[in-house]
Every structure is written in structure tokens, then in C-alpha cells.
Biopython code that builds the backbone (N, CA, C, O; Angstrom):
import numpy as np
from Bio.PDB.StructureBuilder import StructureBuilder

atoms = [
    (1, "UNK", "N", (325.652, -26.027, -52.324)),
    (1, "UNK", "CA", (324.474, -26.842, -52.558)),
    (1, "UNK", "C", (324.891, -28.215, -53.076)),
    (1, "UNK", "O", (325.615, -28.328, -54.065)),
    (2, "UNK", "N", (324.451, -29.186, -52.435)),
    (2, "UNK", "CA", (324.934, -30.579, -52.841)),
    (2, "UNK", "C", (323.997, -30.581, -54.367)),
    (2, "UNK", "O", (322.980, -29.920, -54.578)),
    (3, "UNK", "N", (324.714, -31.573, -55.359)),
    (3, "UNK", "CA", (324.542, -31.645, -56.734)),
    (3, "UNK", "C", (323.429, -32.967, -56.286)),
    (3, "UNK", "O", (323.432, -33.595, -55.228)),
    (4, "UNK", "N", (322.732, -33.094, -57.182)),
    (4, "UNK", "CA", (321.339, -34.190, -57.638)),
    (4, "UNK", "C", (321.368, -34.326, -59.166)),
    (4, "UNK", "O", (321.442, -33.356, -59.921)),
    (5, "UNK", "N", (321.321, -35.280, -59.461)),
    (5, "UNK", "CA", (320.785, -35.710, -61.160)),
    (5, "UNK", "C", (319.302, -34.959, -61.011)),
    (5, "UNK", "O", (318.492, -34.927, -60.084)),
    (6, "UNK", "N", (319.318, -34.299, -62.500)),
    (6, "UNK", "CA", (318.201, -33.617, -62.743)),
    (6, "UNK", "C", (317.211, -34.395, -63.792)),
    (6, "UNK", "O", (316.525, -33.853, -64.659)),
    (7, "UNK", "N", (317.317, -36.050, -63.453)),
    (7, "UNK", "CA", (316.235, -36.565, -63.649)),
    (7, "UNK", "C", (315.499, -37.793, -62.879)),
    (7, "UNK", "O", (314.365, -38.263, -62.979)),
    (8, "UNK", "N", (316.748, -38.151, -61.975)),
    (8, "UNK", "CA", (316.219, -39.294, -60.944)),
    (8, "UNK", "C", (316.379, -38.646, -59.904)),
    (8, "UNK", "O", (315.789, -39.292, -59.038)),
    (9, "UNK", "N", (317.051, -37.295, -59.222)),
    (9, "UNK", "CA", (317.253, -37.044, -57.774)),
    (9, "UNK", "C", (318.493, -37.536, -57.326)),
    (9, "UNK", "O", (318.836, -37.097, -56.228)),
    (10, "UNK", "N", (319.302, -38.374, -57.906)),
    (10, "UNK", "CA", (320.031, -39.032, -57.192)),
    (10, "UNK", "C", (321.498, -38.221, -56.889)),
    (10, "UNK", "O", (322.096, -37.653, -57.803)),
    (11, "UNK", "N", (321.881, -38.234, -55.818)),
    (11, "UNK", "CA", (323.066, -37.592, -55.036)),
    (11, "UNK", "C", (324.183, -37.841, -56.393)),
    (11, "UNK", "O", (324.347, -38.858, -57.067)),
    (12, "UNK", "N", (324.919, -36.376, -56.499)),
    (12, "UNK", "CA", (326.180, -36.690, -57.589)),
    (12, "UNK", "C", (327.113, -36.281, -56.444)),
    (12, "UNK", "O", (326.960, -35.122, -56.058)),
    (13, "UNK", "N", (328.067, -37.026, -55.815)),
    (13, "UNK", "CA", (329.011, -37.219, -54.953)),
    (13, "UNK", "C", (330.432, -37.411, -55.684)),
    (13, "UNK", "O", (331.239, -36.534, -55.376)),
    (14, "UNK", "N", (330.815, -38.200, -56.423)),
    (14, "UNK", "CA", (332.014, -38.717, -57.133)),
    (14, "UNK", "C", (331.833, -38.509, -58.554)),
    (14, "UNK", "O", (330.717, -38.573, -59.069)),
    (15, "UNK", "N", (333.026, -38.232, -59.294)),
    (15, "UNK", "CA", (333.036, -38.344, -60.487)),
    (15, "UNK", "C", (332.451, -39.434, -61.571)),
    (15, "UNK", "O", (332.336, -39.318, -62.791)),
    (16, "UNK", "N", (332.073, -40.700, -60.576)),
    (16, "UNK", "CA", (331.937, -41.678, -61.415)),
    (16, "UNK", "C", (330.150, -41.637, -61.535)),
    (16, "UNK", "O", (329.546, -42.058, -62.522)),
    (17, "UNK", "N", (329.552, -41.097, -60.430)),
    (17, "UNK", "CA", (328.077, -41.036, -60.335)),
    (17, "UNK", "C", (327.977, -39.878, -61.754)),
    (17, "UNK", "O", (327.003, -40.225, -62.423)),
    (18, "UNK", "N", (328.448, -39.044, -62.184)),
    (18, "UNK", "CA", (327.905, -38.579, -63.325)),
    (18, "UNK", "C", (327.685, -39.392, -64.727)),
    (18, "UNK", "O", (328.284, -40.378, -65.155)),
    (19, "UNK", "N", (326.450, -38.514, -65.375)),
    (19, "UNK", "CA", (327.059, -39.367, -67.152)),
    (19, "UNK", "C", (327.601, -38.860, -67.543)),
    (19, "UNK", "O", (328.257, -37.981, -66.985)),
    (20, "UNK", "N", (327.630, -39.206, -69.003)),
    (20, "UNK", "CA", (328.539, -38.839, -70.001)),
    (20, "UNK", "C", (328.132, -37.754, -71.001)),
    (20, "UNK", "O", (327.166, -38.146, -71.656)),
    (21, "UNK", "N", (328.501, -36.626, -71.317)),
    (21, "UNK", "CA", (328.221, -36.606, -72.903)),
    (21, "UNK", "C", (328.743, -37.336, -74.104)),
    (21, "UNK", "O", (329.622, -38.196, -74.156)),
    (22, "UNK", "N", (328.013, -36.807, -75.060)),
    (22, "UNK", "CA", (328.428, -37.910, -76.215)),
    (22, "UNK", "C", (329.819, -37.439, -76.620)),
    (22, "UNK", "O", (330.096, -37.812, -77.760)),
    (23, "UNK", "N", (330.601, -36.861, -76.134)),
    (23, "UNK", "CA", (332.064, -37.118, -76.578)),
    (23, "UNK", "C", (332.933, -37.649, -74.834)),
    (23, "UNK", "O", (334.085, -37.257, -74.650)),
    (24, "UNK", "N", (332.489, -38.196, -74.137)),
    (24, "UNK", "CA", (332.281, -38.893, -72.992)),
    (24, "UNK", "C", (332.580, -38.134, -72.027)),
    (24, "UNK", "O", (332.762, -38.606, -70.905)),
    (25, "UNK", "N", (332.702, -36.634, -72.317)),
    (25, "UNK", "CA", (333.237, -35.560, -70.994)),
    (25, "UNK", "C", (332.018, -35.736, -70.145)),
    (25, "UNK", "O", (330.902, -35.840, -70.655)),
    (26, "UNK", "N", (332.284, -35.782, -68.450)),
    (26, "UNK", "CA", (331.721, -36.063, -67.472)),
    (26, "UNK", "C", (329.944, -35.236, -67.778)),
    (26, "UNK", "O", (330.019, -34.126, -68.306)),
    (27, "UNK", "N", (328.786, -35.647, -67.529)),
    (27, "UNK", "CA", (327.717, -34.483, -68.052)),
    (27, "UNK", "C", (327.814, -34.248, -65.875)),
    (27, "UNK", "O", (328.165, -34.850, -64.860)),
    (28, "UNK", "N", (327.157, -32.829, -66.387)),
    (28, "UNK", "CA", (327.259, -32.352, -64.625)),
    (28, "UNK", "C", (325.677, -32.361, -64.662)),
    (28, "UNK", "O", (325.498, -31.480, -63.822)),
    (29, "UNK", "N", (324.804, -32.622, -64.927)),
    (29, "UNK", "CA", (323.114, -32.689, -64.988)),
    (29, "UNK", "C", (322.943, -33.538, -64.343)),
    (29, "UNK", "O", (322.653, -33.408, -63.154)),
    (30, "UNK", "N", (323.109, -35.016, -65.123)),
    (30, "UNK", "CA", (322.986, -36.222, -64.758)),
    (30, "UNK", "C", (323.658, -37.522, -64.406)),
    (30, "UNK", "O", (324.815, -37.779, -64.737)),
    (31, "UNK", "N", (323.058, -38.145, -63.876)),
    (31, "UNK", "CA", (323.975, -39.601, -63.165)),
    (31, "UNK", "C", (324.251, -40.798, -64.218)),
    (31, "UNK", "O", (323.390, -40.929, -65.088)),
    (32, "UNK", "N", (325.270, -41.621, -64.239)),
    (32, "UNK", "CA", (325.464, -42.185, -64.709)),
    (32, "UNK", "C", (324.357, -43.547, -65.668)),
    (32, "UNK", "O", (324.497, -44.131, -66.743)),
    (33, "UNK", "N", (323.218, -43.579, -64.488)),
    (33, "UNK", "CA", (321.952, -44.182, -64.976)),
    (33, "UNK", "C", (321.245, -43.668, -65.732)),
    (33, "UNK", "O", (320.937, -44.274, -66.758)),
    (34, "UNK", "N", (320.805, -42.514, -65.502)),
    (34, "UNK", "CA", (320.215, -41.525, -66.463)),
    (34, "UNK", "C", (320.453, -41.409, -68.335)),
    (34, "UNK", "O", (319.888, -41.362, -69.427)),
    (35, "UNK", "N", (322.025, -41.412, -67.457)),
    (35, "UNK", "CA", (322.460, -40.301, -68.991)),
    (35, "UNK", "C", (323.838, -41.049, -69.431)),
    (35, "UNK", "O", (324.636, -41.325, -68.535)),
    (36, "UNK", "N", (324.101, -41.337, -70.581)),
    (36, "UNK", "CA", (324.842, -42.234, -71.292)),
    (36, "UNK", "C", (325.487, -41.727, -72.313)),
    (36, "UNK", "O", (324.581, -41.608, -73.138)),
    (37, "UNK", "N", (326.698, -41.249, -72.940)),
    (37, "UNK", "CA", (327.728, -40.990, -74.061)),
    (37, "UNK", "C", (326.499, -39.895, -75.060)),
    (37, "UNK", "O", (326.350, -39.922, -76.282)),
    (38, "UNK", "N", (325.759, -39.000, -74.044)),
    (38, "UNK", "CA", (324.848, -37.848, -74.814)),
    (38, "UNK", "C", (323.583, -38.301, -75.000)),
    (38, "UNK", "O", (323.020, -37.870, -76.006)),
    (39, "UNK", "N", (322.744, -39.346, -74.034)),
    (39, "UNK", "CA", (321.378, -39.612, -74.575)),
    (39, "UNK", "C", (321.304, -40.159, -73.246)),
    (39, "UNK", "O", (322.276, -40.555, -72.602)),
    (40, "UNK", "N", (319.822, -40.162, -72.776)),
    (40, "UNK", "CA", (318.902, -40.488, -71.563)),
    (40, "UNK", "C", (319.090, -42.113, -72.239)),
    (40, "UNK", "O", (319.151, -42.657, -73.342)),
    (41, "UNK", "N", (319.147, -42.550, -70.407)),
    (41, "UNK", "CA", (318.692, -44.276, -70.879)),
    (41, "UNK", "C", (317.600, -44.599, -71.103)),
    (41, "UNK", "O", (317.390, -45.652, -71.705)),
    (42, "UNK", "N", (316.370, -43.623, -70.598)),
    (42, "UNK", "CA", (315.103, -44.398, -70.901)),
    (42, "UNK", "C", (314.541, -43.000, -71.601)),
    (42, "UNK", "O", (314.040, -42.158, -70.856)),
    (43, "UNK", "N", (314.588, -42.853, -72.440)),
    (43, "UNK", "CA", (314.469, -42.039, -73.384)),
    (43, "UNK", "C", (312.777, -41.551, -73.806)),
    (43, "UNK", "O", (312.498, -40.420, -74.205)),
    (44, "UNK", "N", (311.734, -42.709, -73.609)),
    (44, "UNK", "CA", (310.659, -42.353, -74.259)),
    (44, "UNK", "C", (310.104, -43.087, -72.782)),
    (44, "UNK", "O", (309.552, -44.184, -72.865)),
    (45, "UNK", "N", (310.269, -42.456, -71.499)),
    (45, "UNK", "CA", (309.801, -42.788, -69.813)),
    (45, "UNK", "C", (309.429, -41.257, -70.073)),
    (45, "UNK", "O", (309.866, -40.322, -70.744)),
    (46, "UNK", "N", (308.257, -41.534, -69.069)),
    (46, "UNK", "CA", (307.002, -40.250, -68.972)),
    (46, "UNK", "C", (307.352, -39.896, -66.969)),
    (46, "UNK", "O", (307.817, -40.588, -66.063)),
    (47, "UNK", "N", (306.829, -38.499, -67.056)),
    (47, "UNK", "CA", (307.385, -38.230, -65.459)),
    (47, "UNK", "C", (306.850, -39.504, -64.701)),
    (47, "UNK", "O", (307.648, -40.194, -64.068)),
    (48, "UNK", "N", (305.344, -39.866, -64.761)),
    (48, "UNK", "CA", (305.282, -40.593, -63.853)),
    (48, "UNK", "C", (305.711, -42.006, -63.926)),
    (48, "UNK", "O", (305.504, -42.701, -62.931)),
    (49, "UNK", "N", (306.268, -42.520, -64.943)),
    (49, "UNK", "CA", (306.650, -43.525, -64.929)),
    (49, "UNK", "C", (308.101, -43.254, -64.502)),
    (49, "UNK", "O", (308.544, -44.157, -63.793)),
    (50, "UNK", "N", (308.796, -42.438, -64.700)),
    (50, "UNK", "CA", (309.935, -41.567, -63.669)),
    (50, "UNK", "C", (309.934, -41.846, -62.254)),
    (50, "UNK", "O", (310.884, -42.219, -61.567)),
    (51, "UNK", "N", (308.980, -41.660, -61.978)),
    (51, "UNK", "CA", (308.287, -41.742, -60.890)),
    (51, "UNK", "C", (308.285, -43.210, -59.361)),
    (51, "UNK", "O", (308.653, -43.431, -58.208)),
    (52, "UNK", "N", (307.388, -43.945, -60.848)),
    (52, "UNK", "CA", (307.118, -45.111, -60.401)),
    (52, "UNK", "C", (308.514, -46.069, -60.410)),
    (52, "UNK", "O", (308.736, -46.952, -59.582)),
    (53, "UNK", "N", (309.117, -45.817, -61.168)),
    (53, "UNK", "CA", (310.968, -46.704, -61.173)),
    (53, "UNK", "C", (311.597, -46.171, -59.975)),
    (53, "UNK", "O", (312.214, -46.923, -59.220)),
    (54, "UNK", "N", (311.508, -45.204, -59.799)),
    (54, "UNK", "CA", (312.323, -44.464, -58.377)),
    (54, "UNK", "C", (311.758, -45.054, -57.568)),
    (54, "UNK", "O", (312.523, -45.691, -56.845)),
    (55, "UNK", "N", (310.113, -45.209, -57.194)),
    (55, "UNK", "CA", (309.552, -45.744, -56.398)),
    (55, "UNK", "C", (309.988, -47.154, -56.342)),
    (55, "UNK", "O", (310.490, -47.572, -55.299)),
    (56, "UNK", "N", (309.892, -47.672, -57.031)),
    (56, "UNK", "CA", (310.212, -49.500, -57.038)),
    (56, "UNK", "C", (311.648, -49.611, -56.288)),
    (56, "UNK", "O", (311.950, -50.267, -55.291)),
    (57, "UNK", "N", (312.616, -48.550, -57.291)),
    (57, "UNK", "CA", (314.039, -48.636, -56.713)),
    (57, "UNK", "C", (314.477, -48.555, -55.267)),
    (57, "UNK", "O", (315.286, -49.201, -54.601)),
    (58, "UNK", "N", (313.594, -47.449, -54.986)),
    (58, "UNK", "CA", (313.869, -47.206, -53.174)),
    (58, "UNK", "C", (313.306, -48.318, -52.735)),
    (58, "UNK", "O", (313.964, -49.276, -52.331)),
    (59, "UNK", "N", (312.031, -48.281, -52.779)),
    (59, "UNK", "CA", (311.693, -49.609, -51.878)),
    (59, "UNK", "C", (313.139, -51.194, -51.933)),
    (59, "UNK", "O", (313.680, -51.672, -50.935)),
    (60, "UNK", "N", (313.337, -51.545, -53.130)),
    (60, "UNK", "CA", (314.044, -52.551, -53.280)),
    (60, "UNK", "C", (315.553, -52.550, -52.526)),
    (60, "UNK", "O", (316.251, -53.453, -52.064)),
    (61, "UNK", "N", (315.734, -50.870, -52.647)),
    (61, "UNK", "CA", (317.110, -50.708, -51.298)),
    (61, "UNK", "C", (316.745, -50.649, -49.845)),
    (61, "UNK", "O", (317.608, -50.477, -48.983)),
    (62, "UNK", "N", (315.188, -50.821, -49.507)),
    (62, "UNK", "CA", (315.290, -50.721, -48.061)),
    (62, "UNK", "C", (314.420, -49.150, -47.842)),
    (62, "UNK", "O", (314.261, -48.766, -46.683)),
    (63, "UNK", "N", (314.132, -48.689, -48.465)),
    (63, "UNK", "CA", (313.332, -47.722, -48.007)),
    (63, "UNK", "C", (312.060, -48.295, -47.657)),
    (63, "UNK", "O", (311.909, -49.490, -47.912)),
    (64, "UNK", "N", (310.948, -47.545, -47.021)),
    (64, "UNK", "CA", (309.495, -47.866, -46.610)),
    (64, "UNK", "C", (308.525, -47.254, -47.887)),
    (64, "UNK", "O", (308.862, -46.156, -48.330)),
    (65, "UNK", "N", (307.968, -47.569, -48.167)),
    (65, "UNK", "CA", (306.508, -47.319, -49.659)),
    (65, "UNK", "C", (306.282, -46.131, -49.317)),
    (65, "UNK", "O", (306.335, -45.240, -50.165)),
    (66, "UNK", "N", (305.977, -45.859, -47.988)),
    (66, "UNK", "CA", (305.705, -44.319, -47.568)),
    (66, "UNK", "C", (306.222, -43.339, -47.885)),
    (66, "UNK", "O", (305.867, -42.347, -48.522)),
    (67, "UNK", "N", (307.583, -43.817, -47.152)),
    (67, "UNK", "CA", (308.598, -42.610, -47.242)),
    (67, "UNK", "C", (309.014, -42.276, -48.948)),
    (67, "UNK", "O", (309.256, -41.124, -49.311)),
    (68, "UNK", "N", (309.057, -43.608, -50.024)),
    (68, "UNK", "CA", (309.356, -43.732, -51.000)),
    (68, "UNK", "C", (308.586, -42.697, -51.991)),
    (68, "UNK", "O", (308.868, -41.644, -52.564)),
    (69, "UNK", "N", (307.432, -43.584, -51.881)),
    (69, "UNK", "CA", (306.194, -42.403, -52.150)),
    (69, "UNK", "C", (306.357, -41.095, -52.329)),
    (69, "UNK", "O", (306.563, -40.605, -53.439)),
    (70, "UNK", "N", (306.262, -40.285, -51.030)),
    (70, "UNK", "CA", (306.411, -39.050, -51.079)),
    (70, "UNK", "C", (307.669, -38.317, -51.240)),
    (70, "UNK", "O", (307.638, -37.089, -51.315)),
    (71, "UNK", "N", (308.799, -38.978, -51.303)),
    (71, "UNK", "CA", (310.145, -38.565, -51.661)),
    (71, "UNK", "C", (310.200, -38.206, -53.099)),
    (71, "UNK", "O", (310.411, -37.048, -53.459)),
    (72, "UNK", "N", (309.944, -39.536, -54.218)),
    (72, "UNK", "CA", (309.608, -39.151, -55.388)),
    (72, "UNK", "C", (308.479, -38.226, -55.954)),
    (72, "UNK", "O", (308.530, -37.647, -57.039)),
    (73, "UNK", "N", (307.435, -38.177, -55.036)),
    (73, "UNK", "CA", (306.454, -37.261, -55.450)),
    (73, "UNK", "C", (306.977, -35.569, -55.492)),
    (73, "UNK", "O", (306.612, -34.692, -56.276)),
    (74, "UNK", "N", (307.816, -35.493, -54.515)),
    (74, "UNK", "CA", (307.831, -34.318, -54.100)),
    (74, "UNK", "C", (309.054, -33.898, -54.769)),
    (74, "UNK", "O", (309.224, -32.679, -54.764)),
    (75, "UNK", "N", (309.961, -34.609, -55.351)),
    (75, "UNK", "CA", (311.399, -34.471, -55.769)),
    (75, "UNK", "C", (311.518, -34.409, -56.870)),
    (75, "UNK", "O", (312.004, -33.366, -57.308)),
    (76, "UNK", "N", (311.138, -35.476, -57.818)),
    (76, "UNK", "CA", (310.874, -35.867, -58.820)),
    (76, "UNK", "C", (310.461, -34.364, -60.184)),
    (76, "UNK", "O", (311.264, -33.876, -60.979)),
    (77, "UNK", "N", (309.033, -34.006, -60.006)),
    (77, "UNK", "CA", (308.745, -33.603, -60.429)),
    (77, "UNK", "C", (309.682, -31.960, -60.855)),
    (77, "UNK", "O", (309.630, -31.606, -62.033)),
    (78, "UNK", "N", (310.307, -31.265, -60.060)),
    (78, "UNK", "CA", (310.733, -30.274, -59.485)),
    (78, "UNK", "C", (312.380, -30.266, -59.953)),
    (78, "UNK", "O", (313.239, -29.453, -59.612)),
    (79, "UNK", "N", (312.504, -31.312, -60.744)),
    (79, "UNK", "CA", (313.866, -31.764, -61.233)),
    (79, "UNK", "C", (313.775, -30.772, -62.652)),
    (79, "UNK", "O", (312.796, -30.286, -63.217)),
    (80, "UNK", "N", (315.202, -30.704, -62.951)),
    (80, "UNK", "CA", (315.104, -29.853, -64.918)),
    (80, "UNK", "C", (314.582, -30.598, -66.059)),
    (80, "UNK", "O", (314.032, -29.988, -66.976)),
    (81, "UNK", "N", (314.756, -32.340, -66.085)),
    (81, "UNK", "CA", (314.363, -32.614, -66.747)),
    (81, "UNK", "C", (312.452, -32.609, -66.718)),
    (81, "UNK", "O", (311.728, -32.423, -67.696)),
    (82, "UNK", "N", (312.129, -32.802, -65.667)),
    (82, "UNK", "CA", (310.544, -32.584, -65.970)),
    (82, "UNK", "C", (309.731, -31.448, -65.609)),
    (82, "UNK", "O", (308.531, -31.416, -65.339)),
    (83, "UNK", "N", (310.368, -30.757, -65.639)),
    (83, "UNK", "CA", (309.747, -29.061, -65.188)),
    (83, "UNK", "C", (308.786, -29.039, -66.213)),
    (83, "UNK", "O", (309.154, -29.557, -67.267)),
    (84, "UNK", "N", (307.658, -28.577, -66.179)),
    (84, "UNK", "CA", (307.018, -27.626, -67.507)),
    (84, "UNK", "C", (307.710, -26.671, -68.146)),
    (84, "UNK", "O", (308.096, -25.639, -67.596)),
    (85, "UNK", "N", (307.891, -26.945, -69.262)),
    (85, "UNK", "CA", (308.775, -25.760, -70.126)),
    (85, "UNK", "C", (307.097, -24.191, -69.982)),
    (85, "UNK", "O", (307.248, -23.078, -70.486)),
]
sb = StructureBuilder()
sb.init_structure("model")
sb.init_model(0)
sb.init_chain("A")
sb.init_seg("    ")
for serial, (resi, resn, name, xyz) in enumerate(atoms, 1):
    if name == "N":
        sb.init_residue(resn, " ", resi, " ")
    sb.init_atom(name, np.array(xyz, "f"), 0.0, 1.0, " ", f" {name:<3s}", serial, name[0])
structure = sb.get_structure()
């Protein structure tokens, strides 16, 4: 099963796409954007504003609003960090 950050979706391919924990060993959860020396970068971001940054982000690489849209809708949510406990 290919690896995904379990808070943006994003493909973990290389060692360098992971974060860190806070004693800087590689974290296998999350991507380097995410997750930083043991703490989320955006720390007090709500799913859908989760959401809406992914959305902005794709579009700004060339994706279509559409496709963007429903990629994060459907992905997003379904991740570990925003599951319903």
C-alpha cells in the first residue's frame, strides 16, 4: 500500500517527504509540511480549513477546482488525523 500523510494526503515517497519527531527521527504518519521536530505546523487548522488549503494548494499546482474539490473532500476527511475519535 503506497504511504499518504495522515493529515494532508500527500504521497510519502522519499525519506525527505516525511516529518520529524521531536527528537528528529523520521515521523512515518506525516509529511514534512504537516509535521515538524514533534508538532503539526498548523496546529489550531480545523478539518475544513484542512480542507480548503489543500484545495487552494492543488489548484495553484495545476489541478482543475473540480477535480480539487472532490479529491480533498473525499480524502481528506478519512485521513487519522481527522477521523472522529
Amino acid at each position: 500500500m503506497k504511504s499518504i500523510c495522515q493529515s494532508c494526503g500527500m504521497p510519502l515517497r522519499a525519506a525527505s517527504d516525511h516529518g520529524t519527531n521531536a527528537d528528529l527521527s523520521p515521523n512515518v504518519e506525516y509529511c514534512h509540511y504537516c509535521y515538524d521536530e514533534g508538532s503539526f505546523t498548523d496546529p489550531g487548522i480545523t478539518l475544513e480549513g484542512k480542507i480548503k488549503k489543500n484545495i487552494a494548494m492543488a489548484i495553484k499546482m495545476g489541478m482543475s477546482e473540480k477535480v480539487a474539490v472532490t479529491l480533498a473532500n473525499d480524502t481528506i476527511p478519512k485521513l487519522s488525523r481527522w477521523r472522529k475519535k
